[in-house]
C-alpha positions as CSV (number, residue, x, y, z in Angstrom):
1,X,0.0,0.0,0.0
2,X,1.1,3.5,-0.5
3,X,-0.2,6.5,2.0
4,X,0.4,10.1,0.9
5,X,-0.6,13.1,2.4
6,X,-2.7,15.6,0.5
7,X,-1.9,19.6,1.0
8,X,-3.7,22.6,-0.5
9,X,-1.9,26.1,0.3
10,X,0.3,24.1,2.8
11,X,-2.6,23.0,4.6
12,X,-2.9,19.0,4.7
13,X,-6.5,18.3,3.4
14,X,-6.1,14.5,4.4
15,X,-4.7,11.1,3.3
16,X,-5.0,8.6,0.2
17,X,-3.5,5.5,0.1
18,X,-3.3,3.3,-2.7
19,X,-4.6,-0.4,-2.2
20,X,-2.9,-2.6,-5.1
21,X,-4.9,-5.7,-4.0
22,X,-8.0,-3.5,-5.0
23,X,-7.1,-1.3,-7.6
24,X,-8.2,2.0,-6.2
25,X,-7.6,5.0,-3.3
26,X,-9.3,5.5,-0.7
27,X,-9.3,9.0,1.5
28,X,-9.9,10.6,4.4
29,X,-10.1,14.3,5.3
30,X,-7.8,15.8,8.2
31,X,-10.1,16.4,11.4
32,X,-8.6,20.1,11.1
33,X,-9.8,20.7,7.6
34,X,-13.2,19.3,8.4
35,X,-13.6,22.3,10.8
36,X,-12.2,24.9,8.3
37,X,-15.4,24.2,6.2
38,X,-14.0,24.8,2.5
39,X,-15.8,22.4,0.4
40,X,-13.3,20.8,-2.1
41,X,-15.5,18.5,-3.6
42,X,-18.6,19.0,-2.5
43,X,-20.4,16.7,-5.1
44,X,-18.7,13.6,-4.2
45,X,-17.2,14.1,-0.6
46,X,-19.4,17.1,0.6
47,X,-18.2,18.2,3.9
48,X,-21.8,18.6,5.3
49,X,-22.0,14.9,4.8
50,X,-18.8,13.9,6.4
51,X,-18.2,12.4,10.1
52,X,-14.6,12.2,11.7
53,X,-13.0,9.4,10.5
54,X,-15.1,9.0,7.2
55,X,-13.3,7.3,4.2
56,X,-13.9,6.8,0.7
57,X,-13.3,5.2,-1.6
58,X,-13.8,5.4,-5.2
59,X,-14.0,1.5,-6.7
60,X,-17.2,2.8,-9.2
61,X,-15.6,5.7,-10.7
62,X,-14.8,4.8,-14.3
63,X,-11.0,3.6,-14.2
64,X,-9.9,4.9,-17.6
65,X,-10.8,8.3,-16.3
66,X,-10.2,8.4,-12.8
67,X,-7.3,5.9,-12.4
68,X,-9.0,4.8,-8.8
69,X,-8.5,7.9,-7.3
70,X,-11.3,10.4,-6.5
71,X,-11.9,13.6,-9.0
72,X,-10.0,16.1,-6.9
73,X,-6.7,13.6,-7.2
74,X,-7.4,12.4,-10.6
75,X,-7.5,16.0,-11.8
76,X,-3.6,16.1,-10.7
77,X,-2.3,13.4,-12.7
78,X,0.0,13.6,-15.2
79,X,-1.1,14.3,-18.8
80,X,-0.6,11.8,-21.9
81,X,2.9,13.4,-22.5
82,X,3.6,13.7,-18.9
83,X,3.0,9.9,-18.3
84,X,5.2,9.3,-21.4
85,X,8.0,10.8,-19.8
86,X,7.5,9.0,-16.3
87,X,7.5,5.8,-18.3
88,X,10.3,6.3,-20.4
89,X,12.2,6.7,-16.9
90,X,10.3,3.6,-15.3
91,X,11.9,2.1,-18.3
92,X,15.3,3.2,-18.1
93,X,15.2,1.6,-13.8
94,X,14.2,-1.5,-15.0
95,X,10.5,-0.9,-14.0
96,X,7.3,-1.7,-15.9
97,X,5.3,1.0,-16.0
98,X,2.3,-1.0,-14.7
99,X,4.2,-0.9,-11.2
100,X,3.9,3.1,-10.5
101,X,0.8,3.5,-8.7
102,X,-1.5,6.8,-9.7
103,X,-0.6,7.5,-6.3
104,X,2.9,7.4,-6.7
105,X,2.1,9.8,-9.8
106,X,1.0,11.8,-7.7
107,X,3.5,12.2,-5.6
108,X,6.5,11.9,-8.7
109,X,4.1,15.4,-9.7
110,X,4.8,17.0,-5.9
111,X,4.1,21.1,-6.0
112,X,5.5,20.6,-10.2
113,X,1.4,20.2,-11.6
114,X,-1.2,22.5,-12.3
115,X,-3.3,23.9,-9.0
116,X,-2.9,24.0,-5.9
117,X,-3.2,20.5,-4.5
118,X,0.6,19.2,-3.7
């Protein structure tokens, strides 16, 4: 499994971790940010909806387009030409490129990617 924490303007948001068993993330919001009350994604995590300690995960989202991960995360990964390039460097360490989780995308994109999720 892979765990990485999820920052917006330095502020951690909350956790997704990457279940290779399953094939998707699941996430769960910070107690902090909970009480800050900005809605990220209030049509599929809405904050009025959410108890401490709530996670979700996002098996139903349609893989080719989400990649496992929820919207917000999804919207983070790297492009076509992006993933290209993280491939051709999988390739060059011996890896398949079938073994770098979206997750790990994710993190490979740090603060480098559009927006201000990091």
């Amino acid at each position: 499994m892979v765990v990485a924490n999820v920052l917006l303007w330095g502020k951690h948001v909350g956790a997704v971790l990457w279940n290779y068993d399953k094939g998707y993330a699941t996430f769960e919001f910070e107690t902090n940010f909970l009480k800050s009350g900005l809605d990220i994604a209030p049509l599929t995590m809405p904050l009025a909806n959410i108890n401490k300690g709530d996670i979700f995960q996002f098996a139903r989202l349609p893989k080719e387009t989400f990649q496992g991960l929820p919207g917000l995360l999804s919207d983070a990964l790297p492009d076509r030409f992006g993933n290209q390039l993280i491939d051709l460097w999988l390739a060059s360490q011996g890896r398949d490129k079938t073994s770098m989780s979206p997750v790990e995308r994710l993190c490979y994109m740090g603060t480098r990617g559009m927006g201000a999720l990091e």
